[in-house]
C-alpha positions as CSV (number, residue, x, y, z in Angstrom):
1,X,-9.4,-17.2,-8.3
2,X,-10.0,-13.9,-7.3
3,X,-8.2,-11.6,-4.2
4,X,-9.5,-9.2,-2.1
5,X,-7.4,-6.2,-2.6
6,X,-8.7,-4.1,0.1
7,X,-6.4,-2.6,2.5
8,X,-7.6,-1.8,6.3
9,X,-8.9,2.1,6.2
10,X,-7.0,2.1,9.2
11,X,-3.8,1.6,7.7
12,X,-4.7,4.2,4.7
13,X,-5.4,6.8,7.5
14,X,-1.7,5.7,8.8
15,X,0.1,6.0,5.3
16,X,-1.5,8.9,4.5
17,X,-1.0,11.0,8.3
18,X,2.8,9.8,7.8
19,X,3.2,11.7,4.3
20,X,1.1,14.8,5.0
21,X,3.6,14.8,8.2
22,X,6.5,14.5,6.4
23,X,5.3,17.3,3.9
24,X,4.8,19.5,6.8
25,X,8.5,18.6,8.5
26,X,9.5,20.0,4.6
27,X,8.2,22.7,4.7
28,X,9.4,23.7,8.2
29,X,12.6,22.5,8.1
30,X,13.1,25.0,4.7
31,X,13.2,27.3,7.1
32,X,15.3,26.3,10.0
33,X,17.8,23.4,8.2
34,X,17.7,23.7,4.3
35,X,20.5,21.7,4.3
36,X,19.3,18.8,6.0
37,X,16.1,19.0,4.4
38,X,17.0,18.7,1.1
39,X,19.1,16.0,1.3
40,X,16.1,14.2,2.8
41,X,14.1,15.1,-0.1
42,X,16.1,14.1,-2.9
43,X,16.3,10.6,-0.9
44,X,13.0,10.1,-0.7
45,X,12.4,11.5,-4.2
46,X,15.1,8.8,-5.5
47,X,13.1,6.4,-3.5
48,X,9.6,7.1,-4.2
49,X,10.4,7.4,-8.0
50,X,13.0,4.2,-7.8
51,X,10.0,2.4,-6.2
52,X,7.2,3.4,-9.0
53,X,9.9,2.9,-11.8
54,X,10.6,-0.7,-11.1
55,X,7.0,-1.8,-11.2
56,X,7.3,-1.7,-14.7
57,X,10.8,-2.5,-14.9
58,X,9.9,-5.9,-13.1
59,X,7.0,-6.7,-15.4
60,X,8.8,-6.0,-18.8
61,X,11.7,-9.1,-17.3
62,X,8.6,-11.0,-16.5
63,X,6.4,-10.4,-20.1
64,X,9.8,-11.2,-22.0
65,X,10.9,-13.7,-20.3
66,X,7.6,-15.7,-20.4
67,X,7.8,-16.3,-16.7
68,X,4.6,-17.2,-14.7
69,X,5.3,-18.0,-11.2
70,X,4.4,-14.4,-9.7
71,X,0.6,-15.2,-10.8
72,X,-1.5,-13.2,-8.9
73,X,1.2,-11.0,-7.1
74,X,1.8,-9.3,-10.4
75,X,-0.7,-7.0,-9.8
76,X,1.6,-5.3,-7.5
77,X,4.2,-4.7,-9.5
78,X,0.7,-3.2,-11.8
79,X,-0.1,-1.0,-9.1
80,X,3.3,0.5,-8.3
81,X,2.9,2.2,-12.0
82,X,-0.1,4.4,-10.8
83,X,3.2,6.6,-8.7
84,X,4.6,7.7,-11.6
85,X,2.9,10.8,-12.6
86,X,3.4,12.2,-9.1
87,X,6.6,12.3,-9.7
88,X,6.9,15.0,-11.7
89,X,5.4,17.1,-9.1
90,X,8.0,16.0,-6.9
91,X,10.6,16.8,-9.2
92,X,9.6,20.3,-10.2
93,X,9.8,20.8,-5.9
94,X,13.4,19.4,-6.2
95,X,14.2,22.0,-8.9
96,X,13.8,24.9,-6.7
97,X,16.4,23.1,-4.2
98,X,19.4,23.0,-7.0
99,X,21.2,25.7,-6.0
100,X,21.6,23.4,-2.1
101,X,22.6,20.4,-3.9
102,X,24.6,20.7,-6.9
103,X,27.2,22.8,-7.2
104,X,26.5,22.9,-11.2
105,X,23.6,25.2,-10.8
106,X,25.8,28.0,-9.1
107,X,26.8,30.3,-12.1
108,X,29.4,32.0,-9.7
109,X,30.8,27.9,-9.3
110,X,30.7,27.5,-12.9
111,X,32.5,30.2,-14.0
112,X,35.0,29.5,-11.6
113,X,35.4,25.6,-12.1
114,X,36.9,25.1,-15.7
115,X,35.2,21.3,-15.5
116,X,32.3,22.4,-14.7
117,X,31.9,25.0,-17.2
118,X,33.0,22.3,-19.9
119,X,30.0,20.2,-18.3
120,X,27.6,23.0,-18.4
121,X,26.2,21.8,-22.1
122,X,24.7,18.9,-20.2
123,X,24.5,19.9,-16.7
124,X,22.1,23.5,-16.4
125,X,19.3,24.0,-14.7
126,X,17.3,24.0,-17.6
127,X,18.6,20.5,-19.4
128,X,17.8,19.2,-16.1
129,X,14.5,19.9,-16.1
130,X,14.0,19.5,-19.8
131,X,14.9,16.0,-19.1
132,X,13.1,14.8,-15.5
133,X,9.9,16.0,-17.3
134,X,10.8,13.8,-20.3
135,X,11.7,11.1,-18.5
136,X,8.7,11.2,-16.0
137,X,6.5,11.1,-19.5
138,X,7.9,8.4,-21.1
139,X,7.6,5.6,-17.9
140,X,4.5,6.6,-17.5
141,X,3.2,6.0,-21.1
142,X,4.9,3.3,-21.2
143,X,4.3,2.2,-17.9
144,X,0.6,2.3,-18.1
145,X,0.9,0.8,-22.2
146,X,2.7,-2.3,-20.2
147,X,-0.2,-2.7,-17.9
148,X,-3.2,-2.0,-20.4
149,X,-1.5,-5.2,-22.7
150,X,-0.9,-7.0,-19.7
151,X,-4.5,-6.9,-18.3
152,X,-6.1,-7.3,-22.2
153,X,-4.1,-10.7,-22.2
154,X,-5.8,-11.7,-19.0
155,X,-9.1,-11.7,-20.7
156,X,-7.4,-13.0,-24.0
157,X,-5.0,-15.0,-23.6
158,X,-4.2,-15.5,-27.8
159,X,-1.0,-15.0,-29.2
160,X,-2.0,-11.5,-30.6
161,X,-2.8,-10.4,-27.1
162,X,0.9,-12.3,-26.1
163,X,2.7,-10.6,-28.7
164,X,1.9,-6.6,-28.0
165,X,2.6,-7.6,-24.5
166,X,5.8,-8.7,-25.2
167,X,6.1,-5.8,-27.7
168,X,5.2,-3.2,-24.8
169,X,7.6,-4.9,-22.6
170,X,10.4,-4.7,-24.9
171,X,9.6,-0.6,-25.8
172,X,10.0,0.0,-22.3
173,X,13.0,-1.7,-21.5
174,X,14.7,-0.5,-24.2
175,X,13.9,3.2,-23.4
176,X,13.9,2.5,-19.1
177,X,18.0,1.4,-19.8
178,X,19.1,4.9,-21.4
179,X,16.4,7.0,-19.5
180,X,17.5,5.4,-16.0
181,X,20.7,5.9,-16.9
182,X,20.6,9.6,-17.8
183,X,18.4,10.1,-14.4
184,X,21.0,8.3,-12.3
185,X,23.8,10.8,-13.5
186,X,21.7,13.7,-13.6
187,X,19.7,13.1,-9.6
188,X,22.7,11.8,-8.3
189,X,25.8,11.4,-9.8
190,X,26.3,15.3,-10.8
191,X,26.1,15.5,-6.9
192,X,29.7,15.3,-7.2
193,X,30.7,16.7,-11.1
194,X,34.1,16.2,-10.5
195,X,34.0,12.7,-10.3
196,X,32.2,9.8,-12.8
197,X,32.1,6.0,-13.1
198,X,30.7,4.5,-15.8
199,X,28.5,1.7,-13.7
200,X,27.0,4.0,-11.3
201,X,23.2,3.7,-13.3
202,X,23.6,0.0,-12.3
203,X,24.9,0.9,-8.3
204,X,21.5,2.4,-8.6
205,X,19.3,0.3,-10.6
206,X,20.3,-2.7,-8.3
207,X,19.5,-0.7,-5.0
208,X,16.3,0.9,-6.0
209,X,15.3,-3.0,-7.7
210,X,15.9,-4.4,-3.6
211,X,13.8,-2.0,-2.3
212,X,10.9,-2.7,-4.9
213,X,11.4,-6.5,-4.8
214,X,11.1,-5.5,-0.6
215,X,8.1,-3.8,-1.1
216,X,5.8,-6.5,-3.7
217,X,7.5,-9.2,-1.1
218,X,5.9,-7.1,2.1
219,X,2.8,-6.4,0.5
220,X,2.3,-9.5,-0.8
221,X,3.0,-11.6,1.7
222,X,0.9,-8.8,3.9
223,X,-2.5,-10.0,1.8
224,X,-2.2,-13.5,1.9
225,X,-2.6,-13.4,5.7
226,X,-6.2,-12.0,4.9
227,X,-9.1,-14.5,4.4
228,X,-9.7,-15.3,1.0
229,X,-5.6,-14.4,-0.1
230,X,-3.7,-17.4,1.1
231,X,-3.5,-18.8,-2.2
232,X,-0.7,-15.6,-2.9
233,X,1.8,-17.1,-0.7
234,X,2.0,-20.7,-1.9
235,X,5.3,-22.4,-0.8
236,X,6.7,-22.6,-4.2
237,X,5.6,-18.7,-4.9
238,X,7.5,-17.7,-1.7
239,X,10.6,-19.6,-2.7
240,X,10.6,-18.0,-6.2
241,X,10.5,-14.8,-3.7
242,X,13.4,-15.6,-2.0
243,X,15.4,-16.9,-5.0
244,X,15.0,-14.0,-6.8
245,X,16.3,-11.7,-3.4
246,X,19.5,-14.2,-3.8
247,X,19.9,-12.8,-6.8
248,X,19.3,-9.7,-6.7
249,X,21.7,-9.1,-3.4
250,X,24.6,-11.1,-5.6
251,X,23.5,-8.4,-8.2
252,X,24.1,-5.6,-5.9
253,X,27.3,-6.5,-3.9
254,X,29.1,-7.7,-7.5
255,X,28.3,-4.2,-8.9
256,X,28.8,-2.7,-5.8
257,X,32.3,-4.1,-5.8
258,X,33.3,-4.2,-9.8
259,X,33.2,0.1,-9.1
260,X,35.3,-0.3,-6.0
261,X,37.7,-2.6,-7.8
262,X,37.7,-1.0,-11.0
263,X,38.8,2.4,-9.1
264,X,41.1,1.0,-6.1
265,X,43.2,0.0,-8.6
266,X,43.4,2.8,-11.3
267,X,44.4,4.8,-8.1
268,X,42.8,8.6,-10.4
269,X,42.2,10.8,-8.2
270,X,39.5,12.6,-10.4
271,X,38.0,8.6,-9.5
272,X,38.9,8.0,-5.6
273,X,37.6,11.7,-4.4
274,X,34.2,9.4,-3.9
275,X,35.8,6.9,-1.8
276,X,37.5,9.1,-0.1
277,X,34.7,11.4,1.2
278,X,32.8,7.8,2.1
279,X,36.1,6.5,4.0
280,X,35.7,8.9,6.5
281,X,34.1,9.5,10.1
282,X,31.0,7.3,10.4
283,X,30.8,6.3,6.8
284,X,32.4,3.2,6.3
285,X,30.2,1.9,9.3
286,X,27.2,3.3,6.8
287,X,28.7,1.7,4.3
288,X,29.1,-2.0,6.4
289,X,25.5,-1.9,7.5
290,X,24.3,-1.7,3.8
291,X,26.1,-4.9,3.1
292,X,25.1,-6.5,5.5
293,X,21.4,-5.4,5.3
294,X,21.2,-5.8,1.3
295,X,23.9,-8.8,0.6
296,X,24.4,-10.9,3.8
297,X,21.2,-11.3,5.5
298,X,19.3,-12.0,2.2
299,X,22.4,-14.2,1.1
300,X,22.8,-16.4,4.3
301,X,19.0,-16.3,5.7
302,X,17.5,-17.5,2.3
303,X,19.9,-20.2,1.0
304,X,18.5,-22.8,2.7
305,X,15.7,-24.3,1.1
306,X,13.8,-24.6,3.7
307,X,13.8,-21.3,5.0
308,X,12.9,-19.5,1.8
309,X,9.7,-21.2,1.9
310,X,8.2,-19.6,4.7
311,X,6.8,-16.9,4.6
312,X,7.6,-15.0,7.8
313,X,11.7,-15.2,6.9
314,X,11.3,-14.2,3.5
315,X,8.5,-11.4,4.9
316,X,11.5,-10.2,7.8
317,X,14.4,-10.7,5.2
318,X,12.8,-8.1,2.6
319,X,11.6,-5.2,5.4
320,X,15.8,-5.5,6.4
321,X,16.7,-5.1,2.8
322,X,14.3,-2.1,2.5
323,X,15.8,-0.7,5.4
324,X,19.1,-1.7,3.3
325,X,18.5,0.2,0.5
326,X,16.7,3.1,2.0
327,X,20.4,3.2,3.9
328,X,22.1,2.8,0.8
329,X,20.3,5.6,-1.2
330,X,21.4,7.8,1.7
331,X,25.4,7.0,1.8
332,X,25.2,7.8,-2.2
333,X,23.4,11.3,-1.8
334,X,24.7,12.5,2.4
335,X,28.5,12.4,2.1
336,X,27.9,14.8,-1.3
337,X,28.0,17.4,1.6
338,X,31.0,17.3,3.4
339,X,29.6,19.3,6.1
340,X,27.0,16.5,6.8
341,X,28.0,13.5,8.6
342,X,26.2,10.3,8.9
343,X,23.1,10.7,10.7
344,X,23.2,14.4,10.7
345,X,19.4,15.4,11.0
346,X,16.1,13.9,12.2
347,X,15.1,15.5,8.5
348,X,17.3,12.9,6.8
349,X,15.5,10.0,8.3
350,X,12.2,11.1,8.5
351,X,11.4,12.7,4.8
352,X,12.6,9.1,3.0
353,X,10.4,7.5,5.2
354,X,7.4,9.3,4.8
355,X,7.9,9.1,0.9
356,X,7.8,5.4,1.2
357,X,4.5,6.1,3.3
358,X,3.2,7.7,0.4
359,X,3.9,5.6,-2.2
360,X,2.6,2.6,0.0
361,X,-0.7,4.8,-0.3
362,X,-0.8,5.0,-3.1
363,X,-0.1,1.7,-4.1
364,X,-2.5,-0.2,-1.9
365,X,-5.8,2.3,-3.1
366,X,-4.3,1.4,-6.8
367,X,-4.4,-2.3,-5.6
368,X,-8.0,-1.6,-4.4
369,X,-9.0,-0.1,-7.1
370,X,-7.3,-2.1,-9.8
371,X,-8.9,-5.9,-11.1
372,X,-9.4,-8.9,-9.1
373,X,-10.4,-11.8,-12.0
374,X,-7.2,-13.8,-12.2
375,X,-3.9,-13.3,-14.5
376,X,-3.8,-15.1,-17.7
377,X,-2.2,-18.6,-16.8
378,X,-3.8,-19.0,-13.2
C-alpha cells in the first residue's frame, strides 16, 4: 500500500516563515542581547541536530532488532536523516559564539583556571571544531548508508539485502554511542568544565530520543488523518507508539535520577556545583515541569490499554513531551549562565522553536520527496 506524503503548501509556507523569522530575531538580537541569544541558539542547535541524529539512531534499534510494527511510519524516521548536513552549517555559526558560552575558549580564563588549563588538550577552540565537523560527517554517511540498505531491501527483501542492512545498522550504532557521547560533553557538558558526570551522554540521548519519538508520533499520526493514510495509524501501530513513549519516559526519569542519586550522595563539591546552580530561583519549578511533561503524563495517560490505542491521546501526549524535552534541553544549557534566570528572554523561547520549524521543513519536503511503494514486510 502506498501513502501520500504530501504536506499542505500551506503549512510549508508556515514552517518555513517561522525559521527565516527566527534567523532574522538571530541576527538582531546579536546585537542588542548576545547573551540571550546564544543560549537560544545552542538550544535549538542541540535540538535540531538531537532531532536529525535520532532518525537513524531509531532505525539502526529497529534493523537489529528485526522489529516490523512501525511499517510504513519508518519513512519518517528515513526522512529525519536528510537534516543532517545542515548541521554543520549550524555548527560552524555556533563556533563564532564560544567565547559567550564557554568559559574554555577565553585564553585570559584558561590561564587563569589551573583545571581548565589541564583540560585545554581536549577542550580548544580548534578540537572543537575538528570534531563537530567529524562528527556531522560520519552520521551523515552513515545516516544516508542506513537508509540506502534499508530502501534496497524494500525492493529485495533476500537475506543478502537483510544482512547489509543489519550490517549498516550495526556500523552506525557502534560509531553514534562514542560520537554522541563526545558531542554531549563537548555542546554541553564543557558549559560548566568544572564539573562532570559520567551518564550525562545518556541525560541527553534520552531527552533528545523523546523529542524525536514526539516528532514521528505527530507527524505520523498528522498523515493518517489525510485520505488515502489511515492505514498508518492502525490501533495496534498506535499502541506500539505509546508503549514505546512508556518506555522511553522510564528511560529518561531512571537516568535522570541514577545522576541525582549517584551525586546527592557522594556529597563532591567539584559534583553538586550542577545541582546547586539548578536548586535555585525558578529552577527547580523548571526542573518539576520536565518531569512531569516527559515522565508523568506519558507514564499515567498511556498505561491504560485503552487509551494508548487512540490516536488523539497518544497524538496530545507526544506534542507535551516535545514541549518536555524542548524544556529540558533548556534547564541543561540556561542555568550555565548564572546571570540568566529561567525564562530570561523572548530569544530563549523563540530561536528553539523556530529550529524545530525548520527541521519540520525539512522533513515533510524529504517525506514528499522520498518513496511511497511500501516497506519490505507490509
Amino acid at each position: 500500500m502506498t501513502f501520500p506524503w504530501q504536506a499542505p503548501q500551506r503549512l510549508l509556507s508556515f514552517l518555513r516563515g517561522i525559521a527565516l523569522a527566527g534567523a532574522a530575531l538571530f541576527v538582531t538580537g546579536l546585537y542588542y542581547d548576545p547573551e540571550h541569544v546564544w543560549i537560544g541558539f545552542l538550544v535549538g542547535f542541540t535540538l535540531f541536530t538531537g532531532l536529525a541524529v535520532t532518525g537513524p539512531f531509531f532505525l539502526s534499534l529497529l534493523a537489529l532488532s528485526g522489529a516490523r510494527w512501525p511499517g510504513p511510519m519508518r519513512r519518517i524516521p528515513e526522512a529525519m536523516v536528510s537534516a543532517l548536513p545542515l548541521g554543520l552549517p549550524l555548527g560552524i555559526v555556533l563556533m563564532s559564539g564560544l567565547r559567550a558560552l564557554y568559559d574554555w575558549s577565553d585564553a585570559a580564563a584558561v590561564a587563569n583556571d589551573e583545571l581548565l588549563a589541564h583540560k585545554s588538550a581536549y577542550l580548544n577552540p580548534v578540537g572543537f571544531g575538528v570534531r563537530m565537523a567529524v562528527y556531522f560527517a560520519l552520521w551523515t554517511w552513515l545516516g544516508h548508508r542506513l537508509v540506502a540498505a534499508l530502501r534496497a531491501q524494500d525492493s529485495d527483501p533476500s537475506v543478502p539485502a537483510s544482512r547489509r542492512s543489519i550490517r549498516a545498522a550495526a556500523a552506525f550504532l557502534s560509531v553514534f554511542a562514542i560520537t554522541f557521547s563526545l558531542a554531549s560533553v563537548d555542546w554541553l557538558q564543557s558549559l560548566e568544565p568544572h564539573w562532570f558526570s559520567t551518564i550525562y551522554a545518556l541525560v541527553v540521548l534520552s531527552t533528545v530520543s523523546l523529542a524525536g519519538l514526539s516528532v514521528c508520533t505527530i507527524v505520523g499520526l498528522a498523515f493518517a488523518r489525510k485520505p488515502g493514510c489511515e492505514g498508518l495509524a492502525s490501533a495496534d501501530r498506535v499502541e506500539d507508539l505509546g508503549r514505546l513513549f512508556i518506555g522511553l519516559s522510564l528511560f529518561w526519569a531512571y537516568i535522570g535520577f541514577c545522576q541525582y542519586m549517584l551525586i546527592w550522595y557522594t556529597n563532591m563539591p567539584e559534583e553538586t556545583s550542577w545541582y546547586v546552580t539548578r536548586s535555585r530561583g525558578e529552577w527547580p519549578i523548571v526542573a518539576r515541569a520536565c518531569t512531569v511533561l516527559c515522565w508523568l503524563v506519558p507514564f499515567l495517560a498511556l498505561m491504560p490499554k485503552r487509551l494508548r490505542r487512540d490516536p488523539k491521546i497518544v497524538a496530545r501526549v507526544a506534542v507535551a513531551v516535545l514541549g518536555g524535552a524542548i524544556l529540558h534541553l533548556y534547564y541543561l544549557v540556561a542555568p550555565a549562565h548564572s546571570r540568566v534566570g529561567a525564562g530570561g528572554g523572548l530569544l530563549e523561547v523563540c530561536l528553539p522553536l523556530a529550529a524545530l520549524a525548520g527541521f519540520l521543513w525539512m522533513l515533510l519536503r524529504a517525506l514528499a520527496k522520498g518513496p511511497r511503494e511500501p516497506v519490505a514486510g507490509h
